[in-house]
C-alpha positions as MATLAB code, in Angstrom:
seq = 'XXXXXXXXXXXXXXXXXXXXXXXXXXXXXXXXXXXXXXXXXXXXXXXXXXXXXXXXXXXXXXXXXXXXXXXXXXXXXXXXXXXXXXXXXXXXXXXXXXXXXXXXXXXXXX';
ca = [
      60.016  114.524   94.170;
      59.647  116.907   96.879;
      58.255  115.713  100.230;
      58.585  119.361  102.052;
      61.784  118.057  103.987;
      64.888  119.440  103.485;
      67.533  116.920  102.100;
      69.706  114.956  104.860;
      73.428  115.015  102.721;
      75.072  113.652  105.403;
      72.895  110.485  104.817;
      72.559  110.540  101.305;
      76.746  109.836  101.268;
      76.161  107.492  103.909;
      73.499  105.216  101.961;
      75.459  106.206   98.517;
      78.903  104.274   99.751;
      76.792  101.737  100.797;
      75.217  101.167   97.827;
      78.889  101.581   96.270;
      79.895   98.766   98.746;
      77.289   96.844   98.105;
      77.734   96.517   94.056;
      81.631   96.038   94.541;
      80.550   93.111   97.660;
      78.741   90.427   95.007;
      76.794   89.476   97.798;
      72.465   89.806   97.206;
      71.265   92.484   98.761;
      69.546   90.538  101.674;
      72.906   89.153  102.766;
      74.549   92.307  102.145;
      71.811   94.069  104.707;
      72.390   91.146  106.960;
      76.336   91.504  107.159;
      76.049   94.905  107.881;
      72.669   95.417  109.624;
      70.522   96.640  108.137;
      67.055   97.043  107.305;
      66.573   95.650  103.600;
      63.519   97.642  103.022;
      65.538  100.673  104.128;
      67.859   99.684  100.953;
      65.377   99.694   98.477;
      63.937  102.873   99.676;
      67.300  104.629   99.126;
      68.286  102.656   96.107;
      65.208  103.665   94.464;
      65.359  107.983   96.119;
      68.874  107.893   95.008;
      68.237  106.438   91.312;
      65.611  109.127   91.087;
      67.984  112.257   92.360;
      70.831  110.887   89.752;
      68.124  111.237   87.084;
      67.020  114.340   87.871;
      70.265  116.161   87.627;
      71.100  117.905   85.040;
      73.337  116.975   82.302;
      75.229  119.860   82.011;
      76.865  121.896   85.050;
      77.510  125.337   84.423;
      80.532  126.475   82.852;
      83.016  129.755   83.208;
      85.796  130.582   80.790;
      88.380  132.915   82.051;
      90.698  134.546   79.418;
      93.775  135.660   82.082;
      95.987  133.460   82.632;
      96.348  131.109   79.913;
      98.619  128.621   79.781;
     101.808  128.486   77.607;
     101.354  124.525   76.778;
      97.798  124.936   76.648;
      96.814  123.387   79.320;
      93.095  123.375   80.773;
      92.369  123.782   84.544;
      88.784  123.043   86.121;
      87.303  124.103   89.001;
      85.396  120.955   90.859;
      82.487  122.648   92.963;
      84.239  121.023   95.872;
      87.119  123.811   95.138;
      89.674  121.251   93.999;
      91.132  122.321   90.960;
      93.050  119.601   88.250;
      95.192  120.600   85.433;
      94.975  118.974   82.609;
      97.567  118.947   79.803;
      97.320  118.284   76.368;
      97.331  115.097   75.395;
      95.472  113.972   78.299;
      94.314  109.924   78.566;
      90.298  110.458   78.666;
      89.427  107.416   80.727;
      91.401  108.039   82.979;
      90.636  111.489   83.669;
      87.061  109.962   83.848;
      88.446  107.797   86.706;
      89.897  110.485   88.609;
      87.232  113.144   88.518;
      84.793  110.574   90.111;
      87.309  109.787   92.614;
      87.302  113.291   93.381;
      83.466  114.074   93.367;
      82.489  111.752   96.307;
      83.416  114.426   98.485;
      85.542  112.202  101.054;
      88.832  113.691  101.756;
      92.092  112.716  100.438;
];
């Protein structure tokens, strides 16, 4: 889905927390554009670009395992590509580790 023109991030995260704000509002999406001005063709046109980039990603991210360092209670640490690092201990509640790391991928700071 290339159109030759490099990708705007900063307004990708702009029309992604909208569409966040949107879902978590109830309201349609014509009085959802209306409340907060905007163009509800504009809204379709990024609902639909950003439905297409999340499909295109890949389902797997690349991976490193170190071997130094290891952890005496076996503990795992990852990397996010934003540089934040969690540690996660054994154990560990799934969901919400879920939870967290997508707090932590929309790339708005703590």
């Amino acid at each position: 889905m290339s159109t030759g023109k490099p990708r705007d991030l900063g307004k990708e995260q702009v029309w992604r927390r909208r569409l966040r704000d949107w879902q978590r509002s109830g309201l349609g999406v014509s009085a959802f554009c209306r409340r907060h001005g905007l163009a509800v063709n504009n809204f379709y046109v990024w609902r639909r670009i950003l439905a297409q980039r999340d499909a295109e990603q890949a389902d797997f991210i690349p991976v490193r395992l170190l071997t130094e360092n290891h952890s005496a209670n076996g503990a795992l640490e990852v990397h996010l590509a934003s540089g934040r690092r969690l540690r996660v201990s054994p154990g560990f509640d799934a969901a919400t580790l879920r939870q967290l790391l997508a707090v932590l991928e929309e790339d708005q700071p703590c």
